[in-house]
N, C-alpha and C positions, 0 to 999 in steps of 0.2 A: 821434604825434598832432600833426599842425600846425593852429596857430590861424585858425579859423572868421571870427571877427569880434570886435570888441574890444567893451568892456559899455558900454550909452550912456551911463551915469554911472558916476563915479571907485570902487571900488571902498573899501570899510574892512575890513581885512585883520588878524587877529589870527595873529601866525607864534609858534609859542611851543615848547620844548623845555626838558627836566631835566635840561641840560648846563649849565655855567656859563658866562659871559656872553664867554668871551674871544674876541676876535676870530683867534687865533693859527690855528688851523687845527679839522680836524673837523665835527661837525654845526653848531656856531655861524659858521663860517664859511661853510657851505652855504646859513644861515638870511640872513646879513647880504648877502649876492650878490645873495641873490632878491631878497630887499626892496629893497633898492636899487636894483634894474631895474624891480623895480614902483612905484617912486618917479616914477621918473624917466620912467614912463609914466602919471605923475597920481592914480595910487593912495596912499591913505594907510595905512603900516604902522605897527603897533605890535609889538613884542617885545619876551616875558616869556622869563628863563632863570630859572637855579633860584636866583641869591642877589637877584633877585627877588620874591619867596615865602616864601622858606626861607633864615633867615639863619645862615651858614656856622657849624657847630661846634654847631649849636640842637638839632639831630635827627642820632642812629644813622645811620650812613653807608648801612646795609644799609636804611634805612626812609626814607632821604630822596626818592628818587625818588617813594613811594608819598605821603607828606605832600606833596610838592609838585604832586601830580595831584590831591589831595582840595583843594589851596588855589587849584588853576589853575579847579577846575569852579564855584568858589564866586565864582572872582573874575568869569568869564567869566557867571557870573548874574548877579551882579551891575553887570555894567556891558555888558547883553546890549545895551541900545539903541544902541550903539557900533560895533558888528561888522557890517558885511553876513556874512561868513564867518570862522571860523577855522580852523587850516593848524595840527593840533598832530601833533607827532614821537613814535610811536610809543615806548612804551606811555602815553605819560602823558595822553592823552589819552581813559580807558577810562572814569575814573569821569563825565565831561561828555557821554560821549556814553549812558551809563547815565541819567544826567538828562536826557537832552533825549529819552530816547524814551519819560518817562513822559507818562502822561495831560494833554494841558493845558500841555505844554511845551516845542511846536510854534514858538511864538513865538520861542524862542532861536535863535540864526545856525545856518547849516550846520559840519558837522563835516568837515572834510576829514585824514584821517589821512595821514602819511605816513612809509612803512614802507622801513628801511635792507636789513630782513635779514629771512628767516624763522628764527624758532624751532625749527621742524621742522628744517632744516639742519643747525644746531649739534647735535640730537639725532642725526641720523643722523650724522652726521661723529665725533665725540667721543667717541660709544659705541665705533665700531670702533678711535680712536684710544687709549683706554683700555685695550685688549684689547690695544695691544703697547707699553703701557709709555711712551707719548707723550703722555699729555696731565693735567699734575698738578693740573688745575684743573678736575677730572671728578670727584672720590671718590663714592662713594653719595649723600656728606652732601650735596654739590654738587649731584647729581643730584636728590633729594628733593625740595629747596630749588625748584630750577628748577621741576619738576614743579608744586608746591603753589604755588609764589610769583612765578614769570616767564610763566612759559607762559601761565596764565590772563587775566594783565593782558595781555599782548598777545595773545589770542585775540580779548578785550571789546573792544580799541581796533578788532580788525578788524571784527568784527562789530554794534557801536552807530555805524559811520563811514558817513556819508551817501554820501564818495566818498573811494578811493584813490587815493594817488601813490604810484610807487614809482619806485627808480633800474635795475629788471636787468629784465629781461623774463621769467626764472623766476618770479620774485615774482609780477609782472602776471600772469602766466598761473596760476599757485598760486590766486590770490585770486578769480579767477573759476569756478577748478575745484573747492576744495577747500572755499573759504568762502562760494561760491554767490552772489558779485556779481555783476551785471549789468555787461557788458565798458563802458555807458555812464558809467556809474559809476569805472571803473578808470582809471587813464594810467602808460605808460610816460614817463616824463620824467628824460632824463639829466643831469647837472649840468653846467655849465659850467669854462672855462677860462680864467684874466683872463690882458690880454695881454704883461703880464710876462716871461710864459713863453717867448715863444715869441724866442729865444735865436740867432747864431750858431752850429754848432758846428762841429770840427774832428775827422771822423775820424781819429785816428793810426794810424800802420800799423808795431806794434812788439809785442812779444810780453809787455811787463806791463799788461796787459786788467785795468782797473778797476772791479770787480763793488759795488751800491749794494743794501741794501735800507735802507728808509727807512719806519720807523713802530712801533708801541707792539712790546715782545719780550712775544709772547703763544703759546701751544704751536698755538694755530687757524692761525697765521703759515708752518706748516710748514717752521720752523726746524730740525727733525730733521734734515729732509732736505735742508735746505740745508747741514748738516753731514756729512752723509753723500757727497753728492757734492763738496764739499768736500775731504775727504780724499781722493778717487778724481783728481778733475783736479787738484791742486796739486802732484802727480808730474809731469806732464806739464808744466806751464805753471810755472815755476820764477817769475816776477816778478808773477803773479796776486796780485791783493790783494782782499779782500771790507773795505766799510766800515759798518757795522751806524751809523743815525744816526737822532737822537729817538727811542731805545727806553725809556727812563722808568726804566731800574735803573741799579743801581752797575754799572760798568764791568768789577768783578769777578767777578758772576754770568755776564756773556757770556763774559768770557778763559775762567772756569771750562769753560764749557758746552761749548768749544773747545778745551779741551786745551793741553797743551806741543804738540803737532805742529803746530796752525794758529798757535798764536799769533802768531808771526809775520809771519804772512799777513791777522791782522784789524788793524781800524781802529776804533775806536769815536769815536764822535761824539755825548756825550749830550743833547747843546741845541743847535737849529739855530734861528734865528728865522725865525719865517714870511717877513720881508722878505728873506730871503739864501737860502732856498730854491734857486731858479733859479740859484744860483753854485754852489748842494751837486750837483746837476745835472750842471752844466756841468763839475765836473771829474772825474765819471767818466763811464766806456762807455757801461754796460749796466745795466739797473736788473732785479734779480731778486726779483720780488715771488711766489712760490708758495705762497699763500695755500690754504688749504681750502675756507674761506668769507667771503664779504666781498658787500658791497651792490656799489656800483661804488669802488674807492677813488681820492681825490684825488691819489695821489701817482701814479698811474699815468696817469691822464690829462696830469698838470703834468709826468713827464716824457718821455711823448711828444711833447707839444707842444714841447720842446725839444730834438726831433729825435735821443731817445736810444730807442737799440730797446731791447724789455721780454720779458722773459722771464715769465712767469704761468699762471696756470693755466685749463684750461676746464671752469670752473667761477661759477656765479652772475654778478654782471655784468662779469669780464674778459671773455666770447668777444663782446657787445655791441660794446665797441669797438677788439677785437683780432680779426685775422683773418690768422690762420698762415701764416706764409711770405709773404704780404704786410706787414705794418705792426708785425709782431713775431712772437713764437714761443710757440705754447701749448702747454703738457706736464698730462698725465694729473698728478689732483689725489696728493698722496702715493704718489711714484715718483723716487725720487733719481738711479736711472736714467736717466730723462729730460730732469732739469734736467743733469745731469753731460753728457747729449750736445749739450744747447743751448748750452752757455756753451762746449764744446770747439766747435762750430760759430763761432761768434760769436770765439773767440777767434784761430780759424785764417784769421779770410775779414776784413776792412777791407770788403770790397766788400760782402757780406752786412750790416755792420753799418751801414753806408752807404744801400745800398737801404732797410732798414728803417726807419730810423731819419728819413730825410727824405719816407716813405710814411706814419709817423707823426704828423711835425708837418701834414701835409698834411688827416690823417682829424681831426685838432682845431682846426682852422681852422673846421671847423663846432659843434663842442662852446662856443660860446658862452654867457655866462650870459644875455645880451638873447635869446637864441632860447629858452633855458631858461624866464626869464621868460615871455615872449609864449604858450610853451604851458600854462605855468599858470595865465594870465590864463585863456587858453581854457578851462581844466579845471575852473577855477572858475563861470567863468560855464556854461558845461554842469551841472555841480552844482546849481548854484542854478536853472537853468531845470527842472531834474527835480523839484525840490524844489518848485516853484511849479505843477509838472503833475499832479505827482500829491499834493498837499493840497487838491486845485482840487472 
């Protein structure tokens, strides 16, 4: 969706998530881009995260998110004449918009949700991932849990939401099919890329190919499989290195997870600062993100734009802005097989790594966050003229 026309007066913008406030990377980093582009196009934003609301160590980790959507709906009533709209980050956003659709409480700003991931996904994916022994963060209990206590709050956020944003076009399409939106109501709107990124690089033409994944060590990450084809090319590719960076554990759970045979062969990297990103980048090849499920992620846009070809999966929003054999390589979700023959392609060809990779920073030369902006403006003001049409 490209923007229509901009709103005749400045817009007052409530952006708000149950993330914590850092600016380091993540949903708080997606939240602080936007705003700042809507800044800077006259708009005033306000953001709320969660030690905001919810002061750190106050509330059960498992019940924080839930207390801080009951204090975001009370705070956003109370200080309603403030808002033309607000912009809340899926699920927390379920109990406000439960209140704004009772009786008489019309008057509150619009709801505009905006949703990373389906729910539905991680059920389909998990369940079959359980079944061989891959996913430890599935048990029944887990499952129950989900069942009774996730799924619901983020059904309500879909369903009490005047208008969606989403980042993958699954979603987008999901939300209209499944949850019965009106495609006016919905937008695909991808996130941006600051220009940081966008890097020299130097293809090398030598045979220790340096493989990156980069972000939380979670079993959804399809890190099995990155070990499974791990053991299968590291016969062949004798100087291959894999560097695991900002995975959030001790160092010893990953060697473990690895064995004596890789060990060798990995890198661990457990703190990278958001500002030195684009230098973790730049000193390797190939970034292998095969993911299960994922909304769009940041790391994969930040390192294409720095002209490094990606290996991922197609699946949820990598095929958006990956498109195979041109601007990187996508493998069938949970297939070791597949990654094992990307990275031996990649590893054999300079020239292949080369095309890709400068077809890459090329397709994110448009992933801007000022375009990103500008169509949210639009989305908003769309929301709000539906809103004014049909209360009329």
């Amino acid at each position: 969706m490209e923007p229509q026309s901009s709103p005749k007066e400045p817009l007052r913008v409530l952006m708000a998530s149950g993330v914590p406030k850092r600016r380091e990377g993540g949903v708080a980093a997606i939240i602080y881009n936007l705003g700042h582009e809507l800044e800077r196009r006259g708009h005033q934003v306000t953001y709320v995260f969660q030690e905001d609301l919810v002061a750190p160590g106050s509330v059960s980790a498992r019940f924080t998110e839930l207390v801080f959507s009951f204090r975001l709906a009370r705070y956003i009533a109370n200080n309603r004449m403030n808002f033309s709209i607000v912009n809340l980050h899926a699920p927390v956003g379920f109990l406000y918009g439960i209140r704004r659709s009772w009786p008489g409480a019309r008057e509150y700003p619009p709801y505009v949700m905006t949703l990373h991931g389906l729910e539905e996904r991680r059920v389909h994916v998990m369940s079959r991932e359980v079944k061989k022994g891959r996913a430890w963060s599935y048990t029944w209990k887990n499952r129950l849990w989900h069942r009774l206590y996730h799924q619901p709050r983020f059904r309500w956020s879909i369903r009490t939401a005047d208008g969606a944003h989403t980042y993958s076009r699954d979603v987008w399409a999901i939300l209209q099919l499944k949850y019965n939106l009106d495609s006016e109501r919905v937008a695909y709107i991808p996130n941006g890329v600051e220009p940081r990124f966008f890097i020299p690089r130097e293809y090398r033409q030598n045979d220790s190919l340096r493989l990156l994944y980069a972000g939380t060590w979670l079993d959804q990450r399809g890190i099995f499989y990155i070990r499974e084809a791990l053991q299968s090319i590291a016969r062949r590719f004798p100087g291959l290195t894999m560097t695991f960076a900002g995975c959030g554990v001790p160092t010893e759970e990953i060697e473990k997870f690895f064995g004596e045979e890789l060990k060798s062969r990995i890198v661990i990297r457990p703190v990278v600062a958001a500002e030195r990103m684009q230098e973790l980048y730049a000193e390797h090849d190939v970034l292998l993100f095969p993911s299960l499920m994922e909304g769009l992620p940041a790391v994969l846009l930040e390192a294409m734009a720095t002209g490094m070809p990606v290996v991922t999966t197609e699946t949820c929003g990598m095929p958006d802005v990956v498109e195979n054999e041109l601007n990187g390589l996508l493998v069938p979700p949970a297939n070791s097989n597949a990654i094992e023959e990307a990275i031996r392609r990649l590893a054999s060809s300079v020239e292949l790594r080369q095309m890709l990779g400068e077809a890459a920073r090329e397709t994110m030369k448009h992933h801007t966050w000022e375009r990103s902006a500008r169509q949210l403006e639009a989305f908003y003001c769309r929301v709000l003229e539906v809103e004014t049409r049909t209360s009329a």
